[in-house]
MOPAC internal coordinates of N, CA, C and O (Angstrom, degrees):
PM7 1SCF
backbone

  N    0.0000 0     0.00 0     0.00 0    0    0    0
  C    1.4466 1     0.00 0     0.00 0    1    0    0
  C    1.5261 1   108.76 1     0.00 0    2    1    0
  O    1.2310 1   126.31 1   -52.18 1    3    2    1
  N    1.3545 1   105.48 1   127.82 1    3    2    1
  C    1.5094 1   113.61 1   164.49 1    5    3    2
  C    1.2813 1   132.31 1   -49.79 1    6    5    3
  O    1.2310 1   109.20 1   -14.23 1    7    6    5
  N    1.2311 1   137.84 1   165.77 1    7    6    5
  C    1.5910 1   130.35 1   174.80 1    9    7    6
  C    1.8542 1    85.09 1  -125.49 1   10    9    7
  O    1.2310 1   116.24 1   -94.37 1   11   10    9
  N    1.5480 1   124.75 1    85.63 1   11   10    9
  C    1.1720 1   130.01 1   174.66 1   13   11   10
  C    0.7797 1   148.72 1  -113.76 1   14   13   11
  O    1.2310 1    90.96 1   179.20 1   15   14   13
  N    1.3963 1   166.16 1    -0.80 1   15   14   13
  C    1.5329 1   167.88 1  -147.35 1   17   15   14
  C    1.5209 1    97.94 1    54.11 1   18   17   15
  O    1.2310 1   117.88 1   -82.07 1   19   18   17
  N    1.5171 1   121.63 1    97.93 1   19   18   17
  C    1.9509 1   103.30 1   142.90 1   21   19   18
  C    1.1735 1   103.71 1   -61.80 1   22   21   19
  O    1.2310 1   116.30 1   -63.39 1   23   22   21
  N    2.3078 1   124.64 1   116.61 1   23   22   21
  C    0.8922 1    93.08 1   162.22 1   25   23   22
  C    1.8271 1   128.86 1  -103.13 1   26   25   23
  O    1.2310 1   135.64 1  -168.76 1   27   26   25
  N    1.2495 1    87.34 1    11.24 1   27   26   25
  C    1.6713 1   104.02 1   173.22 1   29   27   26
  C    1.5690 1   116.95 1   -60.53 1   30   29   27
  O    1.2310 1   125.78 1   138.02 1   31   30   29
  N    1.5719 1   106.51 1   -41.98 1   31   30   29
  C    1.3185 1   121.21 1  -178.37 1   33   31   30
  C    1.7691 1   106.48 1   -78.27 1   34   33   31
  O    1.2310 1   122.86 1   153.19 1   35   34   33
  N    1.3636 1   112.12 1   -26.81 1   35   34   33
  C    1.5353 1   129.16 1  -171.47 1   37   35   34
  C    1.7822 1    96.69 1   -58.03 1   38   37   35
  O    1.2310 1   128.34 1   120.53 1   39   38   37
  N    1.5827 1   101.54 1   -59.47 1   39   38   37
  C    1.3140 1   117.52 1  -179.13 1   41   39   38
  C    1.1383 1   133.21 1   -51.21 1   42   41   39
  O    1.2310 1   120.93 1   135.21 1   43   42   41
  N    1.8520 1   115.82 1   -44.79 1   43   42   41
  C    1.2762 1   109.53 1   178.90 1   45   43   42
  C    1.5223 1   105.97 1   -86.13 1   46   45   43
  O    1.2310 1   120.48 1  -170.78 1   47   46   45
  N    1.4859 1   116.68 1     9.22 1   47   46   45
  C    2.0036 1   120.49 1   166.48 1   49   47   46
  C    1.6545 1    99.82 1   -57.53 1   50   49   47
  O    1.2310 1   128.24 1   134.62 1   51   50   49
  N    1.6301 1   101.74 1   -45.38 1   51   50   49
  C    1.6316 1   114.11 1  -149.53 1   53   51   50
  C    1.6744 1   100.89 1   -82.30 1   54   53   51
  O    1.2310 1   115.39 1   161.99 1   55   54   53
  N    1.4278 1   126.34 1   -18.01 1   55   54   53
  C    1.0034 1   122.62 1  -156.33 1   57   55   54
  C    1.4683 1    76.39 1  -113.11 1   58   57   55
  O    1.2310 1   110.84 1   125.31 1   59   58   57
  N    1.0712 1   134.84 1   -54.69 1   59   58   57
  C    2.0571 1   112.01 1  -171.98 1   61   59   58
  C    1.7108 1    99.91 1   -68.29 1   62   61   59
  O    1.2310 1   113.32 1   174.23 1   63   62   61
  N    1.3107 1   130.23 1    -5.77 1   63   62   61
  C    1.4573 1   116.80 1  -178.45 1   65   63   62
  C    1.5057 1   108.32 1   -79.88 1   66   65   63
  O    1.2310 1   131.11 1   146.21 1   67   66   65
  N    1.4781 1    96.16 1   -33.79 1   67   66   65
  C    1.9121 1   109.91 1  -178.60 1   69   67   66
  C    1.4827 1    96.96 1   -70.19 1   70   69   67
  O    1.2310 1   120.78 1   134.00 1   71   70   69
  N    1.5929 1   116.12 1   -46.00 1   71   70   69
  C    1.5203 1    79.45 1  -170.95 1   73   71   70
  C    1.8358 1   114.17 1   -84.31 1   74   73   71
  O    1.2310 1   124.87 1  -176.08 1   75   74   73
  N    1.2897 1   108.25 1     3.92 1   75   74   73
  C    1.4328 1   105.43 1   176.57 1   77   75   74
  C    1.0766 1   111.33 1   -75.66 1   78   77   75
  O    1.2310 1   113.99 1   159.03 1   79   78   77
  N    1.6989 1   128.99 1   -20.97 1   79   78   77
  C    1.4530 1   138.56 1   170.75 1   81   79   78
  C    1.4845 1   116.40 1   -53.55 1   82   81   79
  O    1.2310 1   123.78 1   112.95 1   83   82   81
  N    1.4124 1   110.36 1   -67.05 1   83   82   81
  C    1.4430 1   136.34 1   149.55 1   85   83   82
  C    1.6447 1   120.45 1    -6.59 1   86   85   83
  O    1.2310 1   130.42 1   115.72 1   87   86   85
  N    1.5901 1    97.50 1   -64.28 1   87   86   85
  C    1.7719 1   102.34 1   170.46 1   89   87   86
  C    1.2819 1   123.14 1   -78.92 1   90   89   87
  O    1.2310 1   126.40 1   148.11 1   91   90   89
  N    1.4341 1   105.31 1   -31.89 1   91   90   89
  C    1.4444 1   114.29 1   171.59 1   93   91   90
  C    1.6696 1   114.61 1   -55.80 1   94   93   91
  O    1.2310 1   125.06 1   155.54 1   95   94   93
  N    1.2301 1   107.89 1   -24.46 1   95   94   93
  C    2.0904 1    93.84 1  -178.78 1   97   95   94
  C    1.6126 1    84.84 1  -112.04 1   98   97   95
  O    1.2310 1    95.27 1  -179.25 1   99   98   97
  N    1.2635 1   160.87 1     0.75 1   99   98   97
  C    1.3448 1   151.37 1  -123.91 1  101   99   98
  C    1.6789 1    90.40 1  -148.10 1  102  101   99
  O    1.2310 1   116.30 1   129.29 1  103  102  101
  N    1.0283 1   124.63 1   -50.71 1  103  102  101
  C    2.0465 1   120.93 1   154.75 1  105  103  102
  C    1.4612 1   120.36 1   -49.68 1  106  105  103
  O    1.2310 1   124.95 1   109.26 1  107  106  105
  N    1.6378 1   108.09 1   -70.74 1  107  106  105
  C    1.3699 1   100.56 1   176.33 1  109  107  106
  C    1.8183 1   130.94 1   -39.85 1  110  109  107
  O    1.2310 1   133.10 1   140.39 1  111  110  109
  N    1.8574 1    92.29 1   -39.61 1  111  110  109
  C    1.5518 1   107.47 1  -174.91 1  113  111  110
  C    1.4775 1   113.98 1   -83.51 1  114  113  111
  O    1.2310 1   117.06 1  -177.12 1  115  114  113
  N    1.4972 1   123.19 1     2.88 1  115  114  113
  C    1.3274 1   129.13 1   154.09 1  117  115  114
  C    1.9000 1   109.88 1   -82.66 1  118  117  115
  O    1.2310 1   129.40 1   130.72 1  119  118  117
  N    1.6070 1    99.49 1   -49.28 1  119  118  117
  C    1.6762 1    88.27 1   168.75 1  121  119  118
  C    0.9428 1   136.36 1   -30.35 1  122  121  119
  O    1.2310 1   121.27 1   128.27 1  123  122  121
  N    1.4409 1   115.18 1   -51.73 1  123  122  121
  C    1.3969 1   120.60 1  -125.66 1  125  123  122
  C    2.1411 1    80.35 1  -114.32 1  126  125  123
  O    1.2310 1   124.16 1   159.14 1  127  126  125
  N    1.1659 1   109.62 1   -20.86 1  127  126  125
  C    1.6212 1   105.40 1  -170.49 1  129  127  126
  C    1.8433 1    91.02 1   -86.30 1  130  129  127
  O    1.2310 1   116.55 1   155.22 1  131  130  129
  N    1.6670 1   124.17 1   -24.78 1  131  130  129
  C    1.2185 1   129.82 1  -165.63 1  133  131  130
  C    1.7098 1    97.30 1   -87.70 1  134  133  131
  O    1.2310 1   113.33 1   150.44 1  135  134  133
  N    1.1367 1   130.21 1   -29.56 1  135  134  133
  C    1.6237 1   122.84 1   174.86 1  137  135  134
  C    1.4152 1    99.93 1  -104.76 1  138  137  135
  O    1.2310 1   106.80 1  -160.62 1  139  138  137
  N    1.2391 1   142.17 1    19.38 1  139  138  137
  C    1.4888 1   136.38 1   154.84 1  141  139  138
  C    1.7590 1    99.75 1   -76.60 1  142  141  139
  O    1.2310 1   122.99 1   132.61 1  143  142  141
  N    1.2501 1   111.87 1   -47.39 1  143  142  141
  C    1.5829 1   125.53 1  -166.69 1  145  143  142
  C    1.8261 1    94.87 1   -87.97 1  146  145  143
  O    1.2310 1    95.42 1   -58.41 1  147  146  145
  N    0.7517 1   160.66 1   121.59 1  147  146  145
  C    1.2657 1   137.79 1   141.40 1  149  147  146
  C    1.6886 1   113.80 1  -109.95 1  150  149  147
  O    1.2310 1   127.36 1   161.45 1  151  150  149
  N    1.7836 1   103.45 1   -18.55 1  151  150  149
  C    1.4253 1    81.23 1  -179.33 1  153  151  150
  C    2.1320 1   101.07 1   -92.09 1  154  153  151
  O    1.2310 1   127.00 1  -131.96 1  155  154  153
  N    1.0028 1   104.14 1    48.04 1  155  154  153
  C    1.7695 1   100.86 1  -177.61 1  157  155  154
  C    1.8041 1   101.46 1   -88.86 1  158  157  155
  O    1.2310 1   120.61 1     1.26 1  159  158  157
  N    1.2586 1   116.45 1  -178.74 1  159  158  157
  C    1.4985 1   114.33 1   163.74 1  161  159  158
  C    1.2190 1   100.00 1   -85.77 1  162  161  159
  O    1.2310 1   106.79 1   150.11 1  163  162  161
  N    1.3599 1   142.19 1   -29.89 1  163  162  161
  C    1.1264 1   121.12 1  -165.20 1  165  163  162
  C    1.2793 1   132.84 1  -107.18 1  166  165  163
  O    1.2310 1   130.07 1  -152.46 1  167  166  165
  N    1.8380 1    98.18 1    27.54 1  167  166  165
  C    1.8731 1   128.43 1   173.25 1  169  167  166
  C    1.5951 1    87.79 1   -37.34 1  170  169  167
  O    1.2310 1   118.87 1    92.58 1  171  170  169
  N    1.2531 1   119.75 1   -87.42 1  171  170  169
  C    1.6460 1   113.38 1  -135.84 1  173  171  170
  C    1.6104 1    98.33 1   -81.00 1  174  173  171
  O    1.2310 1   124.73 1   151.03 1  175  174  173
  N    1.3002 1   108.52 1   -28.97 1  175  174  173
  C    1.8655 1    86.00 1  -173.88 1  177  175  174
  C    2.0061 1   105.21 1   -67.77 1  178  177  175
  O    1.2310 1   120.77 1   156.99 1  179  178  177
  N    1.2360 1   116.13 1   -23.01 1  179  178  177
  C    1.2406 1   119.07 1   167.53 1  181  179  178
  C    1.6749 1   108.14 1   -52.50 1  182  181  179
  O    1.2310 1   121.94 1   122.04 1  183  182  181
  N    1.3459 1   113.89 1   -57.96 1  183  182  181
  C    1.3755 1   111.18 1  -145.69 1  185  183  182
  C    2.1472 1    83.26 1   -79.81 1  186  185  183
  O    1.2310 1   112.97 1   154.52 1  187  186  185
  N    0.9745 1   130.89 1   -25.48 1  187  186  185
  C    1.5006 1   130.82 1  -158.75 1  189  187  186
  C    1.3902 1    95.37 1   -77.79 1  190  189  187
  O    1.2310 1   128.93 1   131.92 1  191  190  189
  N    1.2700 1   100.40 1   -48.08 1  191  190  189
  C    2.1539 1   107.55 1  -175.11 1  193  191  190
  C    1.7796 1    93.16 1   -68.74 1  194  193  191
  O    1.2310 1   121.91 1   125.83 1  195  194  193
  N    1.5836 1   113.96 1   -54.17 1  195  194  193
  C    1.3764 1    94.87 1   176.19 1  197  195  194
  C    1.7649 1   143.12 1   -18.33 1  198  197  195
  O    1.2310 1   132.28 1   124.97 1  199  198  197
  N    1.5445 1    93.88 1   -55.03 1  199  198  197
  C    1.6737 1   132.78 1  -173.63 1  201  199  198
  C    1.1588 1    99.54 1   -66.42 1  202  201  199
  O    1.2310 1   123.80 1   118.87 1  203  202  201
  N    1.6323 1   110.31 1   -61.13 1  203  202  201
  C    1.4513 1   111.26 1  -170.85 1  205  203  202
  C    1.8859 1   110.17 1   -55.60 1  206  205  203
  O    1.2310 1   125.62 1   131.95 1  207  206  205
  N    1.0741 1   106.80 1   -48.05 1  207  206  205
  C    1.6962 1   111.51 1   175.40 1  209  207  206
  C    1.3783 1   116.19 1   -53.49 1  210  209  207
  O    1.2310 1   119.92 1   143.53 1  211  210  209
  N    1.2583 1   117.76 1   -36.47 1  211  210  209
  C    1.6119 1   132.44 1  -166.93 1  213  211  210
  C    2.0069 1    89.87 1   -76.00 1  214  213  211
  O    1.2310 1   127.04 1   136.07 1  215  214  213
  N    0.9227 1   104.06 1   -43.93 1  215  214  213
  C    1.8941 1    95.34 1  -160.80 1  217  215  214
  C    1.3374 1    79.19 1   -91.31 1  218  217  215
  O    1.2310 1    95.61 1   153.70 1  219  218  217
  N    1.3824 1   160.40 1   -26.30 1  219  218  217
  C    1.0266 1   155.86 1  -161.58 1  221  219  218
  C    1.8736 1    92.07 1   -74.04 1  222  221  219
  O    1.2310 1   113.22 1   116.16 1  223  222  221
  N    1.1489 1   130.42 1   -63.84 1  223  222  221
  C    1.1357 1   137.37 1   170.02 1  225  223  222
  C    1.3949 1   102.79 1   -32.82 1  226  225  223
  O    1.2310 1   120.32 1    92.01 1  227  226  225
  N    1.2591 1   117.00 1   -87.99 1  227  226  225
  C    1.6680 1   115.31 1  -179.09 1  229  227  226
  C    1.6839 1   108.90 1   -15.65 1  230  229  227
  O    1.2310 1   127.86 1   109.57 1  231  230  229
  N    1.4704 1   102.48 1   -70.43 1  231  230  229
  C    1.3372 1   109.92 1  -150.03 1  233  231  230
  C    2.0582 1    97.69 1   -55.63 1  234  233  231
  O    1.2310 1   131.02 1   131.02 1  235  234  233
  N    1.2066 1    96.34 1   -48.98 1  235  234  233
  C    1.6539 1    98.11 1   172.52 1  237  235  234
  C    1.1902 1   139.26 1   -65.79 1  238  237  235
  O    1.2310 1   119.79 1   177.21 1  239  238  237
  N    1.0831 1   118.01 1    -2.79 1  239  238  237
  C    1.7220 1   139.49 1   166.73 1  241  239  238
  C    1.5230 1    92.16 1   -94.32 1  242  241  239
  O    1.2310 1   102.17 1   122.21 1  243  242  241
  N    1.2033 1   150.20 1   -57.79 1  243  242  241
  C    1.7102 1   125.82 1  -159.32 1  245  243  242
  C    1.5489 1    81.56 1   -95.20 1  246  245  243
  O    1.2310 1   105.46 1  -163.33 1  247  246  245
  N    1.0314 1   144.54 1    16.67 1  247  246  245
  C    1.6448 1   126.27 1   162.00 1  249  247  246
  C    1.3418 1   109.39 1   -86.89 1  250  249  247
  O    1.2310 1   117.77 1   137.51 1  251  250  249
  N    2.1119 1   121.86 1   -42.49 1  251  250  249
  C    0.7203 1   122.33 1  -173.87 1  253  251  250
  C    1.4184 1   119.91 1   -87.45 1  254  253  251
  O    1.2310 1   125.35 1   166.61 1  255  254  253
  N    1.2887 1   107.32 1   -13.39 1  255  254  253
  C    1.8948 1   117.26 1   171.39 1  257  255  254
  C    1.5833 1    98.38 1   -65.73 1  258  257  255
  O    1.2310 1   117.96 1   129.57 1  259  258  257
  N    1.6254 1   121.48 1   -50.43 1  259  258  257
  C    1.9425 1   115.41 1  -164.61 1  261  259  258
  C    1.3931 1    82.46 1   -65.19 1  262  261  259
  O    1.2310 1   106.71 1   111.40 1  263  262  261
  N    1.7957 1   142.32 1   -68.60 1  263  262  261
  C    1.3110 1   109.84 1  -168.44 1  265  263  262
  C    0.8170 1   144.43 1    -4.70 1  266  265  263
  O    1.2310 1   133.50 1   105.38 1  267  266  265
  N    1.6134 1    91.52 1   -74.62 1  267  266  265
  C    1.6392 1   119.90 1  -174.31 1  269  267  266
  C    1.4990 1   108.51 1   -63.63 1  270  269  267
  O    1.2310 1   118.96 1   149.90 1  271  270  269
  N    1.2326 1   119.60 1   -30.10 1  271  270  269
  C    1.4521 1   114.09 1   164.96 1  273  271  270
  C    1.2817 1   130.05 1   -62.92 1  274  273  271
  O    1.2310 1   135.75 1   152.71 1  275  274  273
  N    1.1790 1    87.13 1   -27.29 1  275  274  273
  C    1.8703 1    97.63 1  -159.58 1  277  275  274
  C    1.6369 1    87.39 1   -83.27 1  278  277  275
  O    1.2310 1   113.57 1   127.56 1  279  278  277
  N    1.1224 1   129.76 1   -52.44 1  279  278  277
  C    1.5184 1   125.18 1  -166.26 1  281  279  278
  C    2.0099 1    96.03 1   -73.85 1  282  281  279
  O    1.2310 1   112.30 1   167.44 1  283  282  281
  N    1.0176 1   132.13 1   -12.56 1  283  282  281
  C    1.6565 1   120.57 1   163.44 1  285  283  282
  C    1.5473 1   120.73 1   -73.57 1  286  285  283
  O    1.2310 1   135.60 1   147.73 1  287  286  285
  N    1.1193 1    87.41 1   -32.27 1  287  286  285
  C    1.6240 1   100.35 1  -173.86 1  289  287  286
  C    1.2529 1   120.18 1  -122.67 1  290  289  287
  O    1.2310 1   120.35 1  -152.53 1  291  290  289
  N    1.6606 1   116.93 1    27.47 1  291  290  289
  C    1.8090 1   129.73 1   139.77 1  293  291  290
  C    2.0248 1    85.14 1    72.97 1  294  293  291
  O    1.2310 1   112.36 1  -124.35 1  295  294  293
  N    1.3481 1   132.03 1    55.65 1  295  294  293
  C    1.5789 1   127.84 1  -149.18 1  297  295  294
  C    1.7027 1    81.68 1  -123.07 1  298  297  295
  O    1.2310 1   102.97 1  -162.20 1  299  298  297
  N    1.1474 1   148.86 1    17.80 1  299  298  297
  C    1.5841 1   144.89 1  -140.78 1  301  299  298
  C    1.6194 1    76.46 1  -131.82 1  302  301  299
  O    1.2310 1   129.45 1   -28.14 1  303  302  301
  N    1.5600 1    99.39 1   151.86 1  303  302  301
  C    1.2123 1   103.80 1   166.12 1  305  303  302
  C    1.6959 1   106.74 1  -149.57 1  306  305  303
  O    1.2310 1   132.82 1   -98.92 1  307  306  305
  N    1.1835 1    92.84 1    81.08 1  307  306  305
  C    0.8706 1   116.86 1   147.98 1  309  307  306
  C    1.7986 1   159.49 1  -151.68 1  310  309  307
  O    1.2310 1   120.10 1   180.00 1  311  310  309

């Protein structure tokens, strides 16, 4: 066994980290435009899509960190 870079697995780390970047300023910037307005109609579907984007971030940043782990440290089994 090699000591090698997956870099297929390397890649899709880098491409769920970008889009975890993405949600990460793209949640907050629904918040923060959804509690500037609150008396609008579209207070809560703002602030709900907000939330959803915000944990959406989380969840895609430690998906794309084990990637990226998993392809440094040969962790794939397959």
């Amino acid at each position: 066994m090699s000591n090698r870079t997956d870099k297929v697995l390397l890649l899709k780390g880098i491409n769920t980290m970008a889009l975890c970047l993405l949600c990460s300023f793209g949640g907050p910037t629904l918040l923060y435009l959804a509690f500037g307005n609150p008396n609008k109609p579209l207070y809560w579907p703002l602030i709900l899509l907000g939330c959803i984007i915000c944990v959406t971030a989380i969840v895609l940043g430690f998906k794309g960190l084990k990637h990226i782990g998993d392809s440094l440290f040969n962790q794939n089994q397959s």
